[in-house]
C-alpha positions in Angstrom: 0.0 0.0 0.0 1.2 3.7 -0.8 1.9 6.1 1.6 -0.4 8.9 2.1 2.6 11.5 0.9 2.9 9.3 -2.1 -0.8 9.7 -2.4 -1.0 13.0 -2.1 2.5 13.7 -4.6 -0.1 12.0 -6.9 -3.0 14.2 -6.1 -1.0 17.1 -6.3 0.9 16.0 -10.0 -2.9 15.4 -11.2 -4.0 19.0 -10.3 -0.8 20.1 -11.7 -1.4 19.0 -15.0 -5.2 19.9 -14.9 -4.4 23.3 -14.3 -2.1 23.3 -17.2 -4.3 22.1 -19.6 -6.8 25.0 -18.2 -4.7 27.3 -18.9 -3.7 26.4 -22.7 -7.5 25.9 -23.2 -8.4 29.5 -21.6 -5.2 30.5 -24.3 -7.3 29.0 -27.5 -10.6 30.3 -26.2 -8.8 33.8 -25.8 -7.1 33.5 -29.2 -10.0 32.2 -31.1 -13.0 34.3 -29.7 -12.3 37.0 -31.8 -12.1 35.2 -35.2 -15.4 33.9 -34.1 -17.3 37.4 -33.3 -15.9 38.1 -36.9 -17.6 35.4 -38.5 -20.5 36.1 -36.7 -20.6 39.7 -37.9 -19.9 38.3 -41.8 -22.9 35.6 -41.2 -25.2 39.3 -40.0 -24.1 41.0 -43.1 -24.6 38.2 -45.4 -27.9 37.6 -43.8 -29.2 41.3 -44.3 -27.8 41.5 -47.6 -29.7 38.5 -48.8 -33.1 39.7 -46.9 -32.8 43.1 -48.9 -32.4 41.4 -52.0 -35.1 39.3 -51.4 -37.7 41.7 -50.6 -36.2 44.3 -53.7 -35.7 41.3 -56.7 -38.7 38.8 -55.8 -42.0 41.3 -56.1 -39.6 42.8 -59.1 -40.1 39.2 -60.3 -43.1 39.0 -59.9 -44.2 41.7 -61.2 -42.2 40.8 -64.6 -43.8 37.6 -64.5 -47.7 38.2 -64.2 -47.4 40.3 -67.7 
């Protein structure tokens, strides 16, 4: 049976090593949240853009088509 300081060695070299990995995910989380707000602003844009066409060109359409 282990000893309870190699027990808690363990315990601590576990929480070691979780907190490392915390850190280089809160890094890529940092890093990447702005590329993703951008892409979130293109997806608006795009979105818009396509909702003005639609309601400009489709009764334009329309229009052209009933003659």
């Amino acid at each position: 049976m282990r000893s309870v300081e190699e027990r808690l060695a363990t315990i601590e070299e576990t929480l070691k090593s979780i907190h490392e990995t915390l850190q280089r995910i809160e890094t890529q989380v940092t890093r990447t949240n702005g590329r993703v707000g951008k892409l979130e602003i293109w997806r608006g844009l795009l979105t818009g853009g396509i909702l003005v066409l639609a309601a400009t060109v489709v009764p334009i359409f329309l229009d052209i088509v009933k003659k």
